[in-house]
N, C-alpha and C positions, 0 to 999 in steps of 0.2 A: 686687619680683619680680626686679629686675636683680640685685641684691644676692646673694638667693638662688643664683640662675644663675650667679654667679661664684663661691660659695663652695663648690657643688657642680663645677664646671668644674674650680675649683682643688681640690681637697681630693686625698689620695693613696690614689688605692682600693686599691694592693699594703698599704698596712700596713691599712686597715681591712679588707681580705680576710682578712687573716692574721689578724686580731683575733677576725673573726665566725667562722671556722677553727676557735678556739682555745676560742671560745663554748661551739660546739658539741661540741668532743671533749670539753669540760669535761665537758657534762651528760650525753654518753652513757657516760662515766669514771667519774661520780659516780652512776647508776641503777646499774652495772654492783657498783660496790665498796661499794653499800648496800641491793643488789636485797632487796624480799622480795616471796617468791610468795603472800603472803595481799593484798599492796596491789599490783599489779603496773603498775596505769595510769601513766604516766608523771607527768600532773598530777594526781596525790595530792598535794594541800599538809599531808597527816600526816606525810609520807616526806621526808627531805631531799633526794630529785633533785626532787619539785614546789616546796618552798620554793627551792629553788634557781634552778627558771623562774621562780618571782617575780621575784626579785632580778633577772635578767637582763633583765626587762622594767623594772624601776626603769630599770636600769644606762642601758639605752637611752634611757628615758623622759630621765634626766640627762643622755646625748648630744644631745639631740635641743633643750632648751634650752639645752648648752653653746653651740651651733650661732645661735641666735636670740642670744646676747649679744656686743654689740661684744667685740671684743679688747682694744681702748684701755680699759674698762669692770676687765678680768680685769685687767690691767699695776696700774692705781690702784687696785686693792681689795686688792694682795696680801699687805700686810701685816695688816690689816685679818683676813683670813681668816687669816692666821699667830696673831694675837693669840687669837680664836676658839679656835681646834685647842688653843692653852694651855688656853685656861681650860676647855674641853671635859679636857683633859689633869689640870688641878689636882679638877674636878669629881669625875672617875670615882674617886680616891685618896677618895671620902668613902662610895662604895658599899659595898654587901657582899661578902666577896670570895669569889667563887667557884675551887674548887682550890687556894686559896693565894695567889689574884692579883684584885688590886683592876681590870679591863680592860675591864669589859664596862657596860654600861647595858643594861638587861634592860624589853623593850618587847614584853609578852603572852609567844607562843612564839620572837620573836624577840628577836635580840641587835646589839648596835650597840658596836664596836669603835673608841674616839677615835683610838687611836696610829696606827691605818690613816690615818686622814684628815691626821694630824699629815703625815706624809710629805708631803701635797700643798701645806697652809701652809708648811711650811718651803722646798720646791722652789720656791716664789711668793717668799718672802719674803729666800731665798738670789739668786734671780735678777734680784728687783727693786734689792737693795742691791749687787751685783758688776755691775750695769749701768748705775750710775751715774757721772757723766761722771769727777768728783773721785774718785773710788774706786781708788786703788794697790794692787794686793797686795803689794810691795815694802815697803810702810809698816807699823811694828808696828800700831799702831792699825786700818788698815784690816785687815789679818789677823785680828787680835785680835776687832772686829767680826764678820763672818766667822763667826770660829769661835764665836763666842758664838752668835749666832743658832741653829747646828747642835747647840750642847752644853746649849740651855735646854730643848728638849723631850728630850732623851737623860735627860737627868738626871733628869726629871716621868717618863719610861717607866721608869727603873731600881727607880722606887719602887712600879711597880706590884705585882712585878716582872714585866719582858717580855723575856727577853734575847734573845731571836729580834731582835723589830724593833732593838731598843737597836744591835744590829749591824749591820741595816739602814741606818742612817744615818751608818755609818763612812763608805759608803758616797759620802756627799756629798762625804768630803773630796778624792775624786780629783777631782771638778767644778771644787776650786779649784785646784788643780794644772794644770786645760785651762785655766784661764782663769790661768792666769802667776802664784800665788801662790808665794812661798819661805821658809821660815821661817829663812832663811839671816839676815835682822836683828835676830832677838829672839835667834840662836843668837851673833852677834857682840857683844849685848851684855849677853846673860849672861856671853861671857868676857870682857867688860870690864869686868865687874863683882868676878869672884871669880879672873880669872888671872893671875899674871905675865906680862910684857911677853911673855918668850922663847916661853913655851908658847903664847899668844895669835897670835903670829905663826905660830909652825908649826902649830894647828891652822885657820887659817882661810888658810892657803898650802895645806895639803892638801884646802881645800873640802869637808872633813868626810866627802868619800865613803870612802876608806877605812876608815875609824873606824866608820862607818855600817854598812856591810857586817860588818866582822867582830864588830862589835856582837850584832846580828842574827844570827850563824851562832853564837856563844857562847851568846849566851842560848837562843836554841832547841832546840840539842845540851845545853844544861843541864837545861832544863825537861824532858827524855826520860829521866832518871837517876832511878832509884826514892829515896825518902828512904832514910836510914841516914844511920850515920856513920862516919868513919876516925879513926884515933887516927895522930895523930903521933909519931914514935918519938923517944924519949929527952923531948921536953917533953910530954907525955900531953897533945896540947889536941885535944880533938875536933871534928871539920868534919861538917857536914852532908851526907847525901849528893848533893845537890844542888847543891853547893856544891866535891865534890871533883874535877869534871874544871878549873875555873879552878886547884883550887889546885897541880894537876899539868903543869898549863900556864905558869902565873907560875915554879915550880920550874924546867921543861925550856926555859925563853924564856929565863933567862939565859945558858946558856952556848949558844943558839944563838945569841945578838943578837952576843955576842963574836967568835962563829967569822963571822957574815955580816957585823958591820960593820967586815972587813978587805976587804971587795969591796966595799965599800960606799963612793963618794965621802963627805970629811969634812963636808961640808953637809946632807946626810941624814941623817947618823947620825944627830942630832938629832929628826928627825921617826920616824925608825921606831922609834928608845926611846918615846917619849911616845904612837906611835900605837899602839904593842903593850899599854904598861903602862895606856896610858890603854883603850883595849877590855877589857883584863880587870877593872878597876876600874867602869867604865860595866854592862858587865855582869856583875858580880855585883850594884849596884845595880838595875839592873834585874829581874835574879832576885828578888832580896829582898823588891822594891814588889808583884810577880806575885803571891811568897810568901806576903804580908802580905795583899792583896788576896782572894786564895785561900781564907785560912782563916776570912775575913769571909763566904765562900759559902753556902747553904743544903747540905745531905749532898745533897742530887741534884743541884745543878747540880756541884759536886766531883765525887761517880759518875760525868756524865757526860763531865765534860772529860778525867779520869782512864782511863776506858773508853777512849775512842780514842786517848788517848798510849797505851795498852797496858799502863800501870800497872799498872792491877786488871783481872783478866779474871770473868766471873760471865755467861756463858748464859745461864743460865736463871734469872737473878735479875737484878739490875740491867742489866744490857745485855739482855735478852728481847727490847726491843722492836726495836732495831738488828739482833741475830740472825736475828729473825723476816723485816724488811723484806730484810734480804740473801738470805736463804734464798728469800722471794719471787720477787726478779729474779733470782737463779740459776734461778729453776724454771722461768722461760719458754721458757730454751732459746734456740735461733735463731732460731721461728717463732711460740713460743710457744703457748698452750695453746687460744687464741680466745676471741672474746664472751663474757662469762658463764664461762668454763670454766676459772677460777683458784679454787686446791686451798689455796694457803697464806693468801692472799691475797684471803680471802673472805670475806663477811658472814655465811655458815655455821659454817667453821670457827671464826671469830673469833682465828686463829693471830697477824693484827698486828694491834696496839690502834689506834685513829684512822684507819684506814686509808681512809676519804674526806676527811680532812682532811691531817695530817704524812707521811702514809704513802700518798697518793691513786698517786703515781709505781710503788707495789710493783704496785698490780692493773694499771695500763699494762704495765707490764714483763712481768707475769708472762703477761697475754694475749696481748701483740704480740709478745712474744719481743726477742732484739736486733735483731729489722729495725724493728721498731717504735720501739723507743727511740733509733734513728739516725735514725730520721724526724722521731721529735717534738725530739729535741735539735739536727737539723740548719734544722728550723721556727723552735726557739725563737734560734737563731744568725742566723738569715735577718729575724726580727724586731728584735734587736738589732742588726743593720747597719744596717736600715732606718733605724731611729732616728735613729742615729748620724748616717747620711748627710743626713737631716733639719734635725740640728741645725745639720746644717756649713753648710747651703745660706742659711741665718738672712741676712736682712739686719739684723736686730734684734738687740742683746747680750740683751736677754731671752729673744727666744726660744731663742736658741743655748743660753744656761746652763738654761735647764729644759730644752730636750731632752736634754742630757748630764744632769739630776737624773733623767730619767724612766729612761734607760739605764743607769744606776747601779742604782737600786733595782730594776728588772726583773730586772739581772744579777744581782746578790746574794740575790733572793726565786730564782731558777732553779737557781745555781749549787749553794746552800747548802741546798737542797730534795732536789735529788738527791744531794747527796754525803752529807746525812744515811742517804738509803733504800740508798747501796751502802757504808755505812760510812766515808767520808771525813772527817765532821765532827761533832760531838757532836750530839746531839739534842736539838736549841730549840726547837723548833714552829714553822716559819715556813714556811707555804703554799707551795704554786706555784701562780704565778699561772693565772688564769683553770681551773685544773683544780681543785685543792682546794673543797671545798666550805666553804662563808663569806658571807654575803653583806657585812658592811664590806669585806673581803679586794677581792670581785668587781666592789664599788662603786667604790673607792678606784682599784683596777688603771684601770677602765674609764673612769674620770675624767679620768685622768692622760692617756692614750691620745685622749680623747675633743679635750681639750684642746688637747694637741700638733696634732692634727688640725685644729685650731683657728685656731691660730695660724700652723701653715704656708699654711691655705688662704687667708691674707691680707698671706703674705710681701710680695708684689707692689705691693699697696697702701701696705706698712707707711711706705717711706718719702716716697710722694709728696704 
């Protein structure tokens, strides 16, 4: 009984307010963008908003024993439960695939999604192994570790395919970033490996941030260049179009590099030769590998990456569904059109496909209008701080690194949800949370939450 009274005493009712908040605008979000007037009851388990209160009473039911198990108990099993989520992971790759994708375990009218639950093995098994006392992230090994653990289940989802979650879990790597990781020694002896002395020294005297940066601003202004090609004049050699703003840059860099390194002190010269030639050389390898990678793609997931660079434009063909979901949230308005009373973004019209699952944020938008969607996105902000501020307060390196795994994933399933439905980001299929309709999706979120809740409400205790 005492036990109890302290775990409740302690526990943070702002984020589980916010949770059960989120519960419910789910279900009244998800009856709204699935309504039909022949099943109108709420708990109709024919309809996806009553399978949906199933799920939520699971979700609870799984709070409610998170709640009854020591925390020392969750710390020693996490790996354990990571191993699990694999082999739940190797398992589903031998189903039958539904739409094209091996993902799903199919249990009567419901369905059970492993890669949802991988998330939470891996957040276990990421924050059991970076909380260990011997654990460097300065060390290749320790990184190396690290990142293995995050690229074993990525790689088991790529094969499903899932590139939704698959992204999901880039996700982790800013985790190891809070927690002091650099891959500043695996980059020092790669150049120890294959550079000369001089270049060796000036790039790791530059600390690689310049190089980095403009890495990154080449390859991405590259990747926005429609394919074609240029002919060279006088040597007919043809350049890809994708390939012709470097080669217009290596041209125009020489007789800048001459004119600026007369202001240039003669100890620098050095580094901004190598750091210019070497950025255009870095990235055009990097374009190449994208390239390469790229045409490995299925024609839909190309269509869609291609749609939002603006490559290929198609309304009413390949991009429909991205059209459709904008056309949605443009239609709310300010105030929106109210309960029930969305025109594009409706179970009637059928205008957006999925639209209680990838597309659940159109019928929000389109009923609350933008007051609406400054509410639920200034909720969903006031959630992730919470977190956040959660993790900081850790006496434990455990629980610190899984609150930051829970805030990662929450941020990337929010952010990348809605930038889908206003056109920002290609279209992967990955929920938002606690709104989309899913029950892995709703288990898995609630889990995670349930957890952290968990273990904060025993920070107190943790080290004495």
């Amino acid at each position: 009984m005492r036990r109890e009274q302290s775990i409740t005493k302690n526990l943070d009712w702002g984020l589980f307010f916010i949770y059960v908040a989120f519960v419910a605008m789910g279900i009244v979000n998800i009856y709204s963008a699935s309504y039909n007037p022949e099943h109108p009851f709420l708990f109709d388990l024919s309809q996806n908003y009553g399978k949906q209160i199933v799920w939520v009473g699971i979700s609870f039911f799984c709070g409610f024993v998170i709640f009854l198990i020591d925390a020392d108990l969750i710390r020693k099993a996490s790996f354990t439960i990571y191993i699990v989520t694999l082999v739940l992971l190797v398992a589903v790759l031998f189903t039958p695939a539904v739409n094209g994708a091996k993902s799903w375990f199919g249990i009567g009218s419901f369905g059970i999604q492993p890669s949802e639950f991988a998330k939470i093995g891996t957040a276990f098994a990421l924050s059991s192994y970076l909380s260990r006392v011997n654990v460097r992230l300065q060390s290749i090994s320790d990184v190396t570790k690290a990142n293995a653990i995050i690229i074993f289940p990525m790689l088991l989802i790529l094969l499903q395919p899932d590139a939704g979650t698959f992204l999901v879990f880039t996700g982790f790597l800013f985790v190891l970033y809070r927690e002091g990781m650099s891959y500043d020694p695996i980059l020092v002896r790669f150049i120890n490996w294959f550079s000369p002395r001089r270049i060796k020294e000036t790039l790791i005297g530059s600390n690689f941030i310049p190089l980095l940066f403009i890495v990154i601003f080449l390859s991405v202004i590259t990747l926005l260049f429609k394919d074609g090609e240029l002919i060279i004049p006088f040597l007919e050699i043809p350049i890809r179009g994708k390939f012709m703003i470097l080669f217009i840059l290596a041209l125009t860099s020489i007789p800048l590099l001459f004119i600026i390194q007369r202001f240039v002190a003669k100890r620098e010269r050095r580094k901004l030769i190598i750091i210019t030639f070497g950025s255009l050389l870095f990235a055009s390898l990097l374009v190449y590998s994208v390239d390469t990678m790229f045409s490995k793609l299925s024609t839909h997931q190309k269509d869609r990456i291609e749609l939002v660079l603006g490559l290929i434009q198609d309304p009413n063909g390949k991009d429909y569904n991205r059209y459709r979901a904008m056309a949605a949230v443009g239609s709310g308005g300010f105030k929106g059109k109210g309960y029930i009373g969305a025109t594009i973004a409706s179970p009637i019209s059928h205008h957006v496909p999925e639209q209680e699952t990838d597309f659940i944020f159109c019928t929000f938008a389109e009923e609350w209008g933008f007051l609406g969607s400054f509410v639920l996105i200034v909720l969903y902000m006031l959630f992730l701080v919470k977190v956040i501020s959660i993790a900081e307060r850790q006496r434990l390196p455990f629980n610190r690194i899984y609150g930051y795994c829970v805030a990662m994933i929450f941020f990337y399933h929010f952010a990348v949800n809605i930038g889908m439905d206003i056109g920002l980001v290609p279209v992967i299929g990955i929920p938002l949370p606690f709104f989309s309709y899913g029950g892995s999706s709703l288990m898995s979120f609630s889990i995670l939450v349930f957890i952290l809740l968990k273990l904060d409400s025993e920070r107190k205790e943790a080290l004495s």
